[in-house]
PAGUMI-825441 format. One record per residue (C-alpha): residue number from 1; residue in three letters; x, y, z. Coordinates in nm, 3 decimals. Each point is the difference from the previous one (the first is absolute). Layout:
% residues N
   num   residuo         X         Y         Z
   NUM       ALA         X         Y         Z
...
% end
This chain:
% residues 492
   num   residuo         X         Y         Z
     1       UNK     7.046     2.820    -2.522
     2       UNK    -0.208    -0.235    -0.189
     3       UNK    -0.319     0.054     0.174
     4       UNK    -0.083     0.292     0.172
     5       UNK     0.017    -0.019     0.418
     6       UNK    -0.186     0.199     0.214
     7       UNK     0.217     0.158     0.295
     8       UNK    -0.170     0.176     0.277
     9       UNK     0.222     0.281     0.114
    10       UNK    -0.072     0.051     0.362
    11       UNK     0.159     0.314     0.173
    12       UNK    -0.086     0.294     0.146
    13       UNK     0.242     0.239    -0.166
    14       UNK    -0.154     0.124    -0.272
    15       UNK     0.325     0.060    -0.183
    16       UNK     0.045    -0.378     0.044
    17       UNK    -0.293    -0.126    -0.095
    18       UNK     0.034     0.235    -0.334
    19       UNK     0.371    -0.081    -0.068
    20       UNK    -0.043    -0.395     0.034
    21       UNK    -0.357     0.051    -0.236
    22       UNK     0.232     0.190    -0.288
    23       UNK     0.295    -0.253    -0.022
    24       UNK    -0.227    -0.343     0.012
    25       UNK    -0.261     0.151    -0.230
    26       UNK     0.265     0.059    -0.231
    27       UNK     0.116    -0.326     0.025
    28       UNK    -0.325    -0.123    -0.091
    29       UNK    -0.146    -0.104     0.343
    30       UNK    -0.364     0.124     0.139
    31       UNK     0.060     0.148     0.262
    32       UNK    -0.205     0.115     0.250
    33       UNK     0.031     0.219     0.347
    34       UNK    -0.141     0.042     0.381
    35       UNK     0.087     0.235     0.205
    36       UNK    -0.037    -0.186     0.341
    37       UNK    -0.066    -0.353     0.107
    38       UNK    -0.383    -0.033     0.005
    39       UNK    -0.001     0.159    -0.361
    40       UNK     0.211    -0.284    -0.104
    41       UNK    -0.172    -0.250     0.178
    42       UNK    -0.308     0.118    -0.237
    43       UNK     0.150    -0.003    -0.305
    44       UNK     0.132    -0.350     0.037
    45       UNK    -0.350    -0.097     0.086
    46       UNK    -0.124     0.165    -0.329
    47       UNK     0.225     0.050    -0.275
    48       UNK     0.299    -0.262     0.161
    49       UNK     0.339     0.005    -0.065
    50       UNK     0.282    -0.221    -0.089
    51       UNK     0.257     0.181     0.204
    52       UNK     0.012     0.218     0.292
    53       UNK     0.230     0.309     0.011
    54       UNK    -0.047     0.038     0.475
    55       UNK     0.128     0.313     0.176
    56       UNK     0.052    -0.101     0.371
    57       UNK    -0.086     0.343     0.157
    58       UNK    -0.389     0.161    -0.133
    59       UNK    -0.263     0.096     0.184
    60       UNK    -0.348    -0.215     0.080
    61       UNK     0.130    -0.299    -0.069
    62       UNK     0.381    -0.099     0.018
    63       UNK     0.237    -0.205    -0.258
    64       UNK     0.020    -0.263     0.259
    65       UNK    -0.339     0.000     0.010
    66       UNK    -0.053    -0.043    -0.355
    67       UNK     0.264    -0.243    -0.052
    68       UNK    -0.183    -0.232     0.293
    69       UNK    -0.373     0.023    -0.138
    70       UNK     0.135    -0.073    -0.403
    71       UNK     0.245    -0.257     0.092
    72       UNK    -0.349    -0.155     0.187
    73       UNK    -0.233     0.095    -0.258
    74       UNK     0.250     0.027    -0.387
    75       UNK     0.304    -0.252     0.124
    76       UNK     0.075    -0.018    -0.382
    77       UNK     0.047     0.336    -0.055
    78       UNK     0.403     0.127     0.050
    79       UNK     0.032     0.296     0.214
    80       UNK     0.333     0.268    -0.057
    81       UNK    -0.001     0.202     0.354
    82       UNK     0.122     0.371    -0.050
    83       UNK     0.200     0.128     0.299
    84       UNK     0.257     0.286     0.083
    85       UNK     0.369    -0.125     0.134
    86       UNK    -0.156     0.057     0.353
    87       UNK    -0.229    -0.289    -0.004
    88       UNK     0.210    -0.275    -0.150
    89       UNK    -0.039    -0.197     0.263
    90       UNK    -0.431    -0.025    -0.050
    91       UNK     0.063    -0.069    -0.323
    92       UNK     0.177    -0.304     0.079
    93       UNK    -0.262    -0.115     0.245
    94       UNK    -0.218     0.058    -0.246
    95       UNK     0.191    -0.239    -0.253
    96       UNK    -0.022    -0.233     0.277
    97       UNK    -0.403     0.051     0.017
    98       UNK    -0.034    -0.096    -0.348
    99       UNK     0.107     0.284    -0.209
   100       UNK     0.187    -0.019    -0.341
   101       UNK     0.262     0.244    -0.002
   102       UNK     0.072     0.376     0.109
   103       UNK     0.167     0.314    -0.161
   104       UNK     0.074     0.286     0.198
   105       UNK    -0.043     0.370    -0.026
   106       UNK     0.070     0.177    -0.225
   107       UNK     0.048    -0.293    -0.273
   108       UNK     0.151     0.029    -0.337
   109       UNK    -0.214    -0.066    -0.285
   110       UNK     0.228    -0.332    -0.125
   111       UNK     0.053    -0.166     0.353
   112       UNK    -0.423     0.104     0.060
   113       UNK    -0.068    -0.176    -0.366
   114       UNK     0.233    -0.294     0.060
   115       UNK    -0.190    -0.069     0.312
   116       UNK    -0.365     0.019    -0.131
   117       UNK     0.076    -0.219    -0.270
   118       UNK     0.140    -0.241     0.219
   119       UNK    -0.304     0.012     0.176
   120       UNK    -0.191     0.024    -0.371
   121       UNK     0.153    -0.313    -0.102
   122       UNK    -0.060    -0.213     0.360
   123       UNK    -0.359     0.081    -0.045
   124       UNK    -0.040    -0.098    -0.374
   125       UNK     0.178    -0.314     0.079
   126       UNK    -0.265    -0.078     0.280
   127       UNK    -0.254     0.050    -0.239
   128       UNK     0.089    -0.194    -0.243
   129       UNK     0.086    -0.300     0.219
   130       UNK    -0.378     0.035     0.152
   131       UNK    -0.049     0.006    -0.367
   132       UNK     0.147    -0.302    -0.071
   133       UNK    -0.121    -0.183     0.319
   134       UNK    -0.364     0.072    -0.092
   135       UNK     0.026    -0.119    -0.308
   136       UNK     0.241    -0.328     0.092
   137       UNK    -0.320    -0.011     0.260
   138       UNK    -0.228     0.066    -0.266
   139       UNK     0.142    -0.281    -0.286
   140       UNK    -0.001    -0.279     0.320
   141       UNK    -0.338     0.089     0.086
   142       UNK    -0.053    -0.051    -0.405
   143       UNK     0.222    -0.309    -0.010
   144       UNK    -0.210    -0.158     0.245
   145       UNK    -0.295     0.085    -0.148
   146       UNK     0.056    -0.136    -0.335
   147       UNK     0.168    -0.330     0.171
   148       UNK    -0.338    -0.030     0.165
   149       UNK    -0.169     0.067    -0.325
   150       UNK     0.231    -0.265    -0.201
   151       UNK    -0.082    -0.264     0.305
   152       UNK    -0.354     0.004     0.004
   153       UNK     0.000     0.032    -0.409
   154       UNK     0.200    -0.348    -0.013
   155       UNK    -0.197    -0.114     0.287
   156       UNK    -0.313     0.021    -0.147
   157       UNK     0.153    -0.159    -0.321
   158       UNK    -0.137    -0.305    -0.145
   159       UNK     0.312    -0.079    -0.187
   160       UNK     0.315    -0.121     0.227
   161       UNK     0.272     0.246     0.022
   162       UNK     0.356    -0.112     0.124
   163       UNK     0.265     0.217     0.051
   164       UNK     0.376    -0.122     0.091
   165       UNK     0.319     0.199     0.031
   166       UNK     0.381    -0.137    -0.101
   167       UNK     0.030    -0.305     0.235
   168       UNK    -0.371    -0.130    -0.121
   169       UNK    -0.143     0.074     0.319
   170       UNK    -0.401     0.127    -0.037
   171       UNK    -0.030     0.327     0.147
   172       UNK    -0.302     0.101    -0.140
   173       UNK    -0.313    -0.206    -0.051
   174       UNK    -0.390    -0.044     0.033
   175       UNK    -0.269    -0.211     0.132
   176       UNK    -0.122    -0.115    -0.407
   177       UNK     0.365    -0.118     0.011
   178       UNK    -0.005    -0.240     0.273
   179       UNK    -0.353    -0.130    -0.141
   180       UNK     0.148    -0.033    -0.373
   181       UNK     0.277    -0.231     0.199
   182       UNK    -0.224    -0.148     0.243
   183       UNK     0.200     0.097     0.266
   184       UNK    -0.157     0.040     0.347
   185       UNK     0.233     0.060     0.235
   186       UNK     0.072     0.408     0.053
   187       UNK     0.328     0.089    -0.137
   188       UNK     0.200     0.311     0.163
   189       UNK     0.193     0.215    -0.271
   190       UNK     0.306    -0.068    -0.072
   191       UNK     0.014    -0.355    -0.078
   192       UNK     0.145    -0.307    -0.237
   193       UNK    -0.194     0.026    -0.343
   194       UNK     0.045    -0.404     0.015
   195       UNK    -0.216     0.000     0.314
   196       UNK    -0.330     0.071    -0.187
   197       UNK     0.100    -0.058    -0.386
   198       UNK     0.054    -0.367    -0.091
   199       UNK     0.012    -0.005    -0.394
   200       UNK     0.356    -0.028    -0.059
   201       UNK    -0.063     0.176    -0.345
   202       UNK    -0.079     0.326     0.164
   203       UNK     0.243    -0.034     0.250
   204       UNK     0.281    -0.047    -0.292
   205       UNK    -0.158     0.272    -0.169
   206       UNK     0.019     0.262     0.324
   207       UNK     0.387    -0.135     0.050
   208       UNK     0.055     0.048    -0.413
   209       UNK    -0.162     0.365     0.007
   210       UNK     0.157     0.057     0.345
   211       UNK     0.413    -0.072    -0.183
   212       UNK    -0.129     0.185    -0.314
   213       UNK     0.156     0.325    -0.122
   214       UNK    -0.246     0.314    -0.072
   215       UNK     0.049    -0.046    -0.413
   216       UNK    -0.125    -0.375     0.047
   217       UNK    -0.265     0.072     0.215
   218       UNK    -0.423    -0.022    -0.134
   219       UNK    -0.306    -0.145     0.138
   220       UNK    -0.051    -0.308     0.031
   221       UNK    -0.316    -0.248    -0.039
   222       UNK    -0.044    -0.351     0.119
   223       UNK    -0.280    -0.221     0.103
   224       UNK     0.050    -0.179     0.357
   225       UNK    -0.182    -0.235     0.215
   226       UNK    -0.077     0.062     0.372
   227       UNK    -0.239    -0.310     0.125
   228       UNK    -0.319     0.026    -0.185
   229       UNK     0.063     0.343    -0.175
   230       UNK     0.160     0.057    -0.323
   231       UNK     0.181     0.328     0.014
   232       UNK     0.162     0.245    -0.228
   233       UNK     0.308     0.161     0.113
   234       UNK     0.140     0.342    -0.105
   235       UNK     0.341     0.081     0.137
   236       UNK     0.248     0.310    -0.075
   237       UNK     0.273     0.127     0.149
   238       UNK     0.034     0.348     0.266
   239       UNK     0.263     0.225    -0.074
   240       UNK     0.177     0.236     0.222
   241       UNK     0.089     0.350    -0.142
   242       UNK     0.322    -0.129    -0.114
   243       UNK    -0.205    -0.257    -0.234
   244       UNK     0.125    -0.295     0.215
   245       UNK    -0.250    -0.269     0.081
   246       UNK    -0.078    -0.017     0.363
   247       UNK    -0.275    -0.232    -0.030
   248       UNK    -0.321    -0.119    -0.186
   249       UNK    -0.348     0.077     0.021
   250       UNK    -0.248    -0.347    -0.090
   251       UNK    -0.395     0.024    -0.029
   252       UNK    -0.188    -0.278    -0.059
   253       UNK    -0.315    -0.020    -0.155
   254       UNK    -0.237    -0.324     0.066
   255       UNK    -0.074    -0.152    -0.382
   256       UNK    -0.163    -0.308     0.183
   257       UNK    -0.384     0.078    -0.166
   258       UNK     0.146     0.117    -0.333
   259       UNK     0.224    -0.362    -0.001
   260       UNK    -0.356    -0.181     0.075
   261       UNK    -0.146     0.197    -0.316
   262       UNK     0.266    -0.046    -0.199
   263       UNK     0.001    -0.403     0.083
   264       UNK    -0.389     0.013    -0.066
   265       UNK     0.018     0.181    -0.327
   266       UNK     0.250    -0.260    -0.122
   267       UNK    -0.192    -0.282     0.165
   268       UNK    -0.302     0.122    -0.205
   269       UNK     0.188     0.096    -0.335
   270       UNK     0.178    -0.384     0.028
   271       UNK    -0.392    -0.146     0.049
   272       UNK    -0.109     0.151    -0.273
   273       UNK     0.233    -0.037    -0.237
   274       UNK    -0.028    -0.344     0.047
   275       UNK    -0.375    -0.024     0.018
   276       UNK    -0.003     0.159    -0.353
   277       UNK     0.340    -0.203    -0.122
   278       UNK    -0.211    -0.348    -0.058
   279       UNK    -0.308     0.073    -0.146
   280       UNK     0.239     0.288    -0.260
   281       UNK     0.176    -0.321    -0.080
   282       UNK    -0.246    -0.212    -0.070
   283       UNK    -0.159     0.272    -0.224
   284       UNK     0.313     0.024    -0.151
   285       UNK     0.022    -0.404    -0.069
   286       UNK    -0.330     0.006    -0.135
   287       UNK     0.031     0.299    -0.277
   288       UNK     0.340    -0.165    -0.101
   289       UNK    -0.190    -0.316    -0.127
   290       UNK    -0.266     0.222    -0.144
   291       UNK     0.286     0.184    -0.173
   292       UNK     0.178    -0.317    -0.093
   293       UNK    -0.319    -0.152    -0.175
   294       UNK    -0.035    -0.276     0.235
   295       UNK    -0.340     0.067     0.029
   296       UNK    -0.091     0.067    -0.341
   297       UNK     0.123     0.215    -0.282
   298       UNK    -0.038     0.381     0.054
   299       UNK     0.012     0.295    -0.234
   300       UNK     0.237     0.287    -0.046
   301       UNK    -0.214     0.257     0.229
   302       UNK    -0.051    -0.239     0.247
   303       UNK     0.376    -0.156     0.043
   304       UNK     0.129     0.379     0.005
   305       UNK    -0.251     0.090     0.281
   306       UNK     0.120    -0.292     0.195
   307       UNK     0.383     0.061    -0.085
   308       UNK    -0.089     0.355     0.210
   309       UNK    -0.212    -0.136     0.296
   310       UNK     0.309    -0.280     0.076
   311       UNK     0.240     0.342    -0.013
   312       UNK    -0.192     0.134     0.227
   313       UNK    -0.045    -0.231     0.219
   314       UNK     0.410    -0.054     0.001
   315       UNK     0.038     0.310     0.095
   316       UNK    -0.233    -0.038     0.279
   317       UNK     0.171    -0.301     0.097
   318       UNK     0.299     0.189    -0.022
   319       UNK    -0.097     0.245     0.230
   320       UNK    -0.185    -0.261     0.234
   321       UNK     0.396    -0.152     0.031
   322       UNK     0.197     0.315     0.045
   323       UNK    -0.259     0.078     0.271
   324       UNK     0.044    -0.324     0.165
   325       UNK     0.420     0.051    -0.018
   326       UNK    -0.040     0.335     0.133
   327       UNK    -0.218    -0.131     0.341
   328       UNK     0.281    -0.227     0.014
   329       UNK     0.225     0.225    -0.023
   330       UNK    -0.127     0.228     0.298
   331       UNK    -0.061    -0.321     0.216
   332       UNK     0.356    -0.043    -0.074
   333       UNK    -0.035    -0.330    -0.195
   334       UNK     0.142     0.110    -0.297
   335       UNK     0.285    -0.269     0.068
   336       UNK    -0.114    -0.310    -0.006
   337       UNK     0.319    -0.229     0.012
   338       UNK     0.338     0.095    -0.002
   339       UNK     0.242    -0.240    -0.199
   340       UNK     0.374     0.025    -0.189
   341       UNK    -0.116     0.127    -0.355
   342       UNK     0.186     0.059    -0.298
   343       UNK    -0.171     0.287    -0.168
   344       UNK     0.160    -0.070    -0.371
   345       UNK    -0.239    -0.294    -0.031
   346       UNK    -0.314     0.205     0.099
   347       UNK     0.124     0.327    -0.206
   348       UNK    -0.017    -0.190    -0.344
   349       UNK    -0.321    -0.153     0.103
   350       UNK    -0.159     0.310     0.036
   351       UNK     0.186     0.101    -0.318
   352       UNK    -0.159    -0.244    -0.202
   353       UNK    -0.350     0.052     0.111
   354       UNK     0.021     0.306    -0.116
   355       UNK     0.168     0.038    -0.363
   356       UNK    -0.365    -0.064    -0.086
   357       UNK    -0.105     0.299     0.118
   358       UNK     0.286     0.172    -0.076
   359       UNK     0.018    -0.138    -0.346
   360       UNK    -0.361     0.104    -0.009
   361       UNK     0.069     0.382     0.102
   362       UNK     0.305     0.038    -0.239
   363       UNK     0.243    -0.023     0.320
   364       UNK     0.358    -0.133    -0.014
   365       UNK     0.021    -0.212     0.345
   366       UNK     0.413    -0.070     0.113
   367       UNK     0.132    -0.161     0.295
   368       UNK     0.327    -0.023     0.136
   369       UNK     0.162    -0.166     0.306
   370       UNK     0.312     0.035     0.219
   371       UNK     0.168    -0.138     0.276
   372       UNK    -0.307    -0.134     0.122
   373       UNK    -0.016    -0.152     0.394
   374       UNK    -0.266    -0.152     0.120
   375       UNK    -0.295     0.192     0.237
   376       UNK    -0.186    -0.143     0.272
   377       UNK    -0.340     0.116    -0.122
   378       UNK    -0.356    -0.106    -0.015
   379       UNK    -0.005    -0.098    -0.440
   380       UNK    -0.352     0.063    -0.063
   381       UNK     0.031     0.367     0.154
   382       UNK     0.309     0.031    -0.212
   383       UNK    -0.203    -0.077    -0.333
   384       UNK    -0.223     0.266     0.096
   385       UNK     0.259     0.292    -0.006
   386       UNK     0.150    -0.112    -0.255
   387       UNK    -0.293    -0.073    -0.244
   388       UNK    -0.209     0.323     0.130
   389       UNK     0.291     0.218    -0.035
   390       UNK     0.074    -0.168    -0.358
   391       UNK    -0.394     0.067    -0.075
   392       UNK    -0.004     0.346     0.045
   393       UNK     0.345     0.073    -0.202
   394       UNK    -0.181    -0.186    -0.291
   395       UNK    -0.327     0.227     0.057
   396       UNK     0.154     0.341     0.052
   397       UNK     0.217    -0.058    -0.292
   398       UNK    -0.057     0.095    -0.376
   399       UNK     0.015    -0.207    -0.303
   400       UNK     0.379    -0.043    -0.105
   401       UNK     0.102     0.060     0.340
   402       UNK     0.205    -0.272     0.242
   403       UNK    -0.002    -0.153     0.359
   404       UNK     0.286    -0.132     0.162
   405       UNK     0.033    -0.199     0.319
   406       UNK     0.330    -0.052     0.130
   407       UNK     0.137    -0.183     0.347
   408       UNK     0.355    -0.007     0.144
   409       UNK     0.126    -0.073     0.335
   410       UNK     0.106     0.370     0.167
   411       UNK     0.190    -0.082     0.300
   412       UNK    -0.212    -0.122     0.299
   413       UNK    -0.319     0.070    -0.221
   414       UNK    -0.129    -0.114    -0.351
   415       UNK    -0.107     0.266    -0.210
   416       UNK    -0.271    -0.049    -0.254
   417       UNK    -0.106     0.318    -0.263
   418       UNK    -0.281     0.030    -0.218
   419       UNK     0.070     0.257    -0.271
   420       UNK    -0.231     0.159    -0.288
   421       UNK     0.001     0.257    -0.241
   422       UNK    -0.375     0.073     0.089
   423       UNK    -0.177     0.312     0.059
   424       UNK     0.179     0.068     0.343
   425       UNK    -0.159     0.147     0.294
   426       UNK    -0.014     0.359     0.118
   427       UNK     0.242     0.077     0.271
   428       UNK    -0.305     0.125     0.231
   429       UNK    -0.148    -0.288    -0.054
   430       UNK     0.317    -0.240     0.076
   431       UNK    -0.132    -0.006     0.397
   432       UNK    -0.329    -0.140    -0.070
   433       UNK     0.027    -0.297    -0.192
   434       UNK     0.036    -0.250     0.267
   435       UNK    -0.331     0.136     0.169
   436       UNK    -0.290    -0.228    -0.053
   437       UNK    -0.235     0.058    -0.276
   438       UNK     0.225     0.253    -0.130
   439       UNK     0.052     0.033    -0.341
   440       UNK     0.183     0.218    -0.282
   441       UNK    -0.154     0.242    -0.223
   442       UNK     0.090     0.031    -0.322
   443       UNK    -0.141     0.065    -0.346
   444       UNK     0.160    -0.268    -0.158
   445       UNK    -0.140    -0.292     0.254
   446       UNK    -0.334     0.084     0.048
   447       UNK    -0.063    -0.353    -0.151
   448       UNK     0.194    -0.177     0.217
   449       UNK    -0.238    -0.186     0.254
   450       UNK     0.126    -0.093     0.366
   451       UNK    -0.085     0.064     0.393
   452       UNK     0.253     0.208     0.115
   453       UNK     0.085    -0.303     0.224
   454       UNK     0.312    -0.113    -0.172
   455       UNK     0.316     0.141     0.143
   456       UNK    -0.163     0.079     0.340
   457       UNK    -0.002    -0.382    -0.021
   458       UNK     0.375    -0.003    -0.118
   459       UNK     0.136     0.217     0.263
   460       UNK    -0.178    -0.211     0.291
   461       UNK     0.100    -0.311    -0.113
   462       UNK     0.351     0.184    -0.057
   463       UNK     0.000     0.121     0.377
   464       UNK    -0.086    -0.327     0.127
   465       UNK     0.300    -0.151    -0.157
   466       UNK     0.178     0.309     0.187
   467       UNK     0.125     0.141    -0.319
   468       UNK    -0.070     0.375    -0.172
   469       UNK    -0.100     0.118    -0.308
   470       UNK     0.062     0.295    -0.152
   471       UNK    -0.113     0.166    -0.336
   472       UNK     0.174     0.227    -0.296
   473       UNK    -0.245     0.127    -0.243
   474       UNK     0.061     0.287    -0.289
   475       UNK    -0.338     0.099    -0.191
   476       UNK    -0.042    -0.117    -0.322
   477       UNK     0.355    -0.191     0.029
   478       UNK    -0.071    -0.292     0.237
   479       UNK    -0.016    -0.111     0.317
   480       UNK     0.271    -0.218     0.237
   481       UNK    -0.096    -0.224     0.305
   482       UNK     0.290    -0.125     0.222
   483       UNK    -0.114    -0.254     0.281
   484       UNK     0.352    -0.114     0.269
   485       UNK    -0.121    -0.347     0.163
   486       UNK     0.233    -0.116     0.294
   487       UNK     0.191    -0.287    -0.137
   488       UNK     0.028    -0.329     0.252
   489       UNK     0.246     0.050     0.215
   490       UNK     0.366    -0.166    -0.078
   491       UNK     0.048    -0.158     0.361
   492       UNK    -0.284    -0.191     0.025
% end
């Protein structure tokens, strides 16, 4: 036996009690012994037992006696009755009253062993399934307690949390939910996600997550409108324990006051920049005909200290203009008007404004076009990439070095490339370059003056035309841009 069971050996043959206490003790049961019924009766209230070894005839207190008060007071506890061949018949009424089983006198030792652990095994069985039953008791009572926990934790949420299972039914939600919606009327779980949600971007996004396989799965972030809020939505998937999706859990987050900000801070950047735009300009306007000699003649110190004060205040105005582009950008103005454009025109343009420069910084400048379609796309935003992107190439790359720009239809797209053999960019670094204000360090451009602005302002106006770009970059070999713009469409 695994674990040791206590038998109480209850006879008044001392011979018996003896002989039954030698063979279980040696097969590693505790056993224990009372001579008559009361003596048992005492033990069992003390010490207890897991099974009882009951002689029907003893003094003071009979077997049937016994057998009545523990089947009232230890029901659990498997009783063996012990009788000679004379009173059979009581042992079978005693079977009847509740007992377990009965050998006979005298017993041999493998019938008397096969019976107790019969009787060895009922009982360890019982006790193990009260076992189990307290504890299935025990994890409800703890299931329960953490649902209640989980409830009033997303109850007392601010954030809206929505949870739906494989049909896109909400079966879990809370009050900052309905609010976030602006829905008033009480819902009872389970019900139609469609009901409550009425941004059809989320609701393709719950269906697209809902269809997805485990590998494709990831959270997702998108910015919705419910009335008069402005939310953010996070949505990812729930998985069974075979990794199947079996529905999606959504919180949404209320971004109405940050939107406001936001708005105000590029309200206030816009009003300033212009504010400060005119009178730079007209400061400018006036030190160019000081510089020009239109108001006299002017000596060497004096033209070479206004030569710096107009570069500064160009690349003031510089900044006051990428400023102005980026509150555009974020008010989603950046497109102004769409029209059919033919980008080879505009690419030589901006090619030809700047061999100067390039001339200037020892830079070869190529182009080359191919199988180019027209875009519908707003020209002056257009010029912008392309002579920003251009710029840079020019200032990141050393003397002797070369920039080339090349455009060629790509299927649906059009696929434009600026390529130098400048300084290149760290790969660490290849994830920040589009942030605003955001520039490169490296030893070898310290002297190259700028915002930071530039190609946070390419990739907005590049998103507006709903197009990508993407960047290649190898230190101290160069650096590739590749832009895709959607071409116009052949059946319109």
């Amino acid at each position: 036996m695994n674990e040791k069971m206590k038998v109480l050996i209850v006879d008044d043959e001392r011979v018996v009690r003896e002989g039954c206490h030698r063979v279980l003790t040696g097969k590693g049961y505790d056993a224990l012994m009372a001579e008559n019924g009361q003596e048992a009766m005492n033990i069992l209230a003390g010490k207890g037992a897991d099974i009882i070894l009951l002689d029907l005839k003893m003094p003071v207190m009979s077997g049937e006696e016994v057998l009545e008060k523990t089947q009232s007071l230890y029901p659990d506890i498997p009783v063996i009755i012990i009788t000679g061949h004379g009173t059979i018949d009581s042992a079978v009424d005693c079977m009847k009253k509740g007992a377990y089983d009965f050998i006979t006198k005298p017993f041999q030792v493998d019938q008397f062993l096969m019976t107790v652990n019969r009787a060895a095994e009922k009982r360890l069985l019982e006790i193990k399934a009260r076992q189990f039953q307290r504890e299935n008791i025990r994890n409800l009572y703890d299931l329960n307690l953490e649902k209640s926990r989980l409830k009033t934790i997303i109850n007392c949420m601010a954030n809206g949390v929505m949870v739906t299972n494989r049909n896109l039914e909400v079966v879990l939600h809370n009050p900052a939910l309905m609010r976030l919606l602006e829905v008033r009327e009480p819902m009872e779980n389970p019900f139609d996600v469609s009901r409550i949600v009425r941004d059809n971007g989320l609701l393709s996004m719950l269906e697209g997550i809902q269809k997805g396989s485990a590998a494709e799965q990831a959270v997702i972030s998108q910015e919705i409108g419910a009335g008069k809020n402005a939310l953010r939505a996070v949505s990812a998937p729930v998985f069974d324990p075979d990794g199947d999706v079996v529905g999606t859990v959504t919180v949404l987050e209320d971004i109405t006051a940050f939107k406001e900000l936001d708005e105000m801070k590029s309200d206030f950047v816009s009003m300033v920049a212009h504010e400060l735009r005119s009178p730079l300009s007209a400061i400018r306007q006036q030190n160019s005909v000081l510089y020009e000699g239109l108001a006299g003649p002017l000596e060497g110190k004096q033209k070479e200290l206004l030569e710096r004060g107009i570069q500064k205040i160009d690349q003031l105005l510089e900044l006051i203009n990428n400023l102005l582009d980026i509150s555009r950008i974020e008010a989603g103005k950046a497109v102004q008007r769409k029209i059919p454009l033919d980008l080879g025109p505009i690419i030589r343009d901006a090619v030809s404004l700047m061999e100067a420069k390039a001339r200037e910084h020892g830079i070869k400048l190529l182009c080359s076009f191919q199988d180019l379609k027209p875009l519908q796309a707003d020209a002056e935003g257009i010029r912008e990439v392309i002579s920003n992107l251009i710029t840079n190439a020019i200032n990141y790359s050393p003397e002797g070095g070369k920039v080339s720009i090349s455009a060629r239809g790509l299927g649906e797209y059009l696929e434009l490339v600026v390529e130098d053999t400048g300084v290149g960019i760290p790969e660490e670094e290849l994830p920040k370059i589009f942030d605003k204000f955001y520039r490169v360090k490296h030893p070898k451009t310290r002297k190259v003056m700028g915002t930071g602005l530039g190609l946070a302002i390419v990739k907005g106006i590049v998103d507006a035309h709903q197009g990508t770009i993407s960047v290649e970059s190898v230190p101290e070999e160069g650096t590739r841009f590749r832009i895709l713009l959607p071409l116009i469409s052949s059946d319109r």
